[in-house]
N, C-alpha and C positions, 0 to 999 in steps of 0.2 A: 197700172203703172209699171213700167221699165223697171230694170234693177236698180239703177244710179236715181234716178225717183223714189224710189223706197227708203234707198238709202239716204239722200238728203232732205225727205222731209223729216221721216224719224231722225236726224241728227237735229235737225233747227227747228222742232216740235212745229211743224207747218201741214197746211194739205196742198194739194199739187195746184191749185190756182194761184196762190198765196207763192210759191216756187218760183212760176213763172212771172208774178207782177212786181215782183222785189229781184228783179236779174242785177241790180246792183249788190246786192248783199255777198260780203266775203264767209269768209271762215275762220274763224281764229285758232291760235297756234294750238289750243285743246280740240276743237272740232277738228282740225286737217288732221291729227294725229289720229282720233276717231276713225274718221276714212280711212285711213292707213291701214288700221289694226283689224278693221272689219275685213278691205280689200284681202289681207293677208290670209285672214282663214276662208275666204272665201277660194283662195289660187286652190286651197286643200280642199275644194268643191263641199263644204259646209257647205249646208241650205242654209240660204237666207234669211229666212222665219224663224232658223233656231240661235242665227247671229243677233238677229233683232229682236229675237224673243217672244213677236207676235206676228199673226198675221190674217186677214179680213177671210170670213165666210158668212155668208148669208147680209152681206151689209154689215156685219160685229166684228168687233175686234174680240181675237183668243190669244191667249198666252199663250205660247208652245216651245215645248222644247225636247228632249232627246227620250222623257218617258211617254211621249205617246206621237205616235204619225202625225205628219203635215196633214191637216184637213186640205182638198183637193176640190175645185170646181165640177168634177164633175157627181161627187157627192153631194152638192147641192141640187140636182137633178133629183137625188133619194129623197131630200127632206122638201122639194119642193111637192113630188109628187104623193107624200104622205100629209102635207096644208091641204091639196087640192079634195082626197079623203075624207081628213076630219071635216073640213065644210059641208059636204056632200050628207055627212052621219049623224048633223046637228045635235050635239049633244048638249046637255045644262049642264047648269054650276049643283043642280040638285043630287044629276048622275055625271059627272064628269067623263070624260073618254080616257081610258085607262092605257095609256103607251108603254111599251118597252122597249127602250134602244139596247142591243145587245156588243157588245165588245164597245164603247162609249170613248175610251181613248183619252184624246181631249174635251170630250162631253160638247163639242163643235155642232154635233146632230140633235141631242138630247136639249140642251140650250135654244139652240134657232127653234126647235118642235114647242118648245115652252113659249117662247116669248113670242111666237105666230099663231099658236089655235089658241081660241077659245076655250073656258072648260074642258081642261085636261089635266089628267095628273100621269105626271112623265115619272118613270123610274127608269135604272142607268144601272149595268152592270160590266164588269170588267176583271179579269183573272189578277191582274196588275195590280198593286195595290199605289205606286207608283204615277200608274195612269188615273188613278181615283181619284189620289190627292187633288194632281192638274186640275179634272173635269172639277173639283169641286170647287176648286180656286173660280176657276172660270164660271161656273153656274152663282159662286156672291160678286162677280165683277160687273154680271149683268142680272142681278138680283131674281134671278130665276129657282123657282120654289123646284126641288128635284130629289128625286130618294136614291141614292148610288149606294148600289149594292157587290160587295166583290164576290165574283162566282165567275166559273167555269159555265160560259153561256146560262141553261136554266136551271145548274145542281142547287145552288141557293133559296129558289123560287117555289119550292113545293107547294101547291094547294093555290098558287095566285092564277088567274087568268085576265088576258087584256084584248081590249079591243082590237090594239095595231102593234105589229111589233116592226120597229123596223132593223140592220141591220148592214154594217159595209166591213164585214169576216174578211181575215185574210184568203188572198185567194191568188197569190203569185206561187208557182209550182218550185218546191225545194229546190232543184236544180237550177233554175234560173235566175235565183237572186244573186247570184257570184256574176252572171253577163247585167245587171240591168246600171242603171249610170251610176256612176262615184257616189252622188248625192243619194243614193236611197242604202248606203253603207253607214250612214251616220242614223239611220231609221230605228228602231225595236224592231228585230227579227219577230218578235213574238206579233206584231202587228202587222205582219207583212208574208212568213210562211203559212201557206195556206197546205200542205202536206205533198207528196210524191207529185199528183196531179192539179193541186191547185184545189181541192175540192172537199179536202178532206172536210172543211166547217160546213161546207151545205149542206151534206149528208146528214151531217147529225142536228144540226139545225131544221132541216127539215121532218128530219125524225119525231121529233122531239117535241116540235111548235104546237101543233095539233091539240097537244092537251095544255096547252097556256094561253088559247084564243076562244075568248066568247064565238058562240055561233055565230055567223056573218062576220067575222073578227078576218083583215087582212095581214099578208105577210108581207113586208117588201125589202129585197137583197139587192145589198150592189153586187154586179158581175165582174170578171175580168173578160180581159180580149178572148173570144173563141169560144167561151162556157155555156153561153145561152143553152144551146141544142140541148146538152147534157144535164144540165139543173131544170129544164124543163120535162126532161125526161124522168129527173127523180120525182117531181113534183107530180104528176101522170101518174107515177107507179103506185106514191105513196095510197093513193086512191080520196085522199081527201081534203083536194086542192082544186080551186077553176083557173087559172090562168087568168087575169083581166088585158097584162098589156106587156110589155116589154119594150121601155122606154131606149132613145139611143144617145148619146151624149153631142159633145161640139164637135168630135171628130167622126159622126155615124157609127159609134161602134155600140153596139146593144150592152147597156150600160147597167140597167135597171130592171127587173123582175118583180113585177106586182102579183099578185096573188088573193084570192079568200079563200076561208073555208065557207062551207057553205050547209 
């Protein structure tokens, strides 16, 4: 949906079929005021999802607002290609498939991974205590059973290992967050500085994964624009990674980093 779509179903609690087959229907002097007040902080390039308070990924709706990142379309690319995984790994209810989403946010990834595989048991960490809260809001809004853990990526996790881990690290390069649009100024810098070069989380993500992944246990990163090369290269060095694929988003840009150990 359009922005003014957005904004007038969630005013007159409607879906966009229901918009268009009531074109008679007005606004009353509370709702036109509504539009107004949203219009207003929107001139001040607020994103929309944080005016609204919510906004759809994977088909669900999430609560979102200024303590964790917009979940993003093409982070659904992450969490579809870690469903396609767990299928593939067929796991039981007897042995569950042991997930870790790392920096969890709004728990947007952590949530859809829950409520699409099978026998899994998902756990969710996040440095924020902030963004915890959210994901955890969110994980009883769509009754998703989930263990959120607050840690600095794996310092919390000692002695645990998981089948899949997946991950969408900041990965915008310090320098650039002051050029990128109005609307990612209203964002958590913590969710969105990825260090000097953009990179700084991969490095030590990758560092690190190795001893938190059952054997055959895959990793999977979202990338920024231009990193592929580079995080396939730490991945190579580290000596204990295969590559499987490196997916590309709606606009072709290499989006996605699958990975096992092996």
């Amino acid at each position: 949906m359009n922005e003014a779509e957005l904004v007038l179903t969630h005013i007159l609690n409607c879906d966009k079929l229901s918009l268009y087959l009531n074109k008679d229907r007005e606004l009353d002097k509370d709702k036109s005021a509504l539009v107004s007040s949203i219009l207003k902080r929107r001139i001040t390039s607020e994103p929309l999802q944080y005016i609204l308070g919510s906004t759809e990924f994977m088909g669900l709706k999430f609560m979102v607002d200024k303590r964790a990142l917009i979940p993003r379309p093409e982070t659904e690319i992450l969490v579809e290609k870690a469903i396609k995984i767990a299928a593939k790994l067929g796991w039981s209810a007897a042995r569950p498939l042991e997930i870790l989403d790392i920096g969890t946010g709004s728990g947007c990834i952590a949530v859809s991974l829950a409520k699409n595989i099978k026998d899994c048991k998902v756990s969710a960490t996040d440095i924020s205590p902030q963004a915890l809260e959210l994901a955890g809001k969110n994980a009883a809004l769509h009754q998703a059973k989930i263990e959120f853990i607050q840690s600095d990526l794996f310092a919390s996790l000692s002695g645990r290992r998981f089948d899949l881990i997946v991950t969408n690290p900041p990965y915008i390069p310090t320098l650039e967050l002051k050029s990128l649009a109005g609307e990612i100024s209203f964002e958590p810098v913590l969710a969105l500085n990825g260090g000097q070069d953009g990179l700084d989380y991969f490095r030590r993500i990758i560092s690190q994964s190795a001893r938190y992944l059952n054997k055959g246990g895959f990793l999977l990163m979202e990338i920024g624009f231009g990193q592929a090369g580079q995080i396939e290269n730490m991945l190579k060095k580290s000596g204990k990674f295969e590559i499987i694929e490196i997916a590309r988003d709606y606009n072709n840009i290499e989006r996605v980093m699958v990975s096992w150990i092996n």
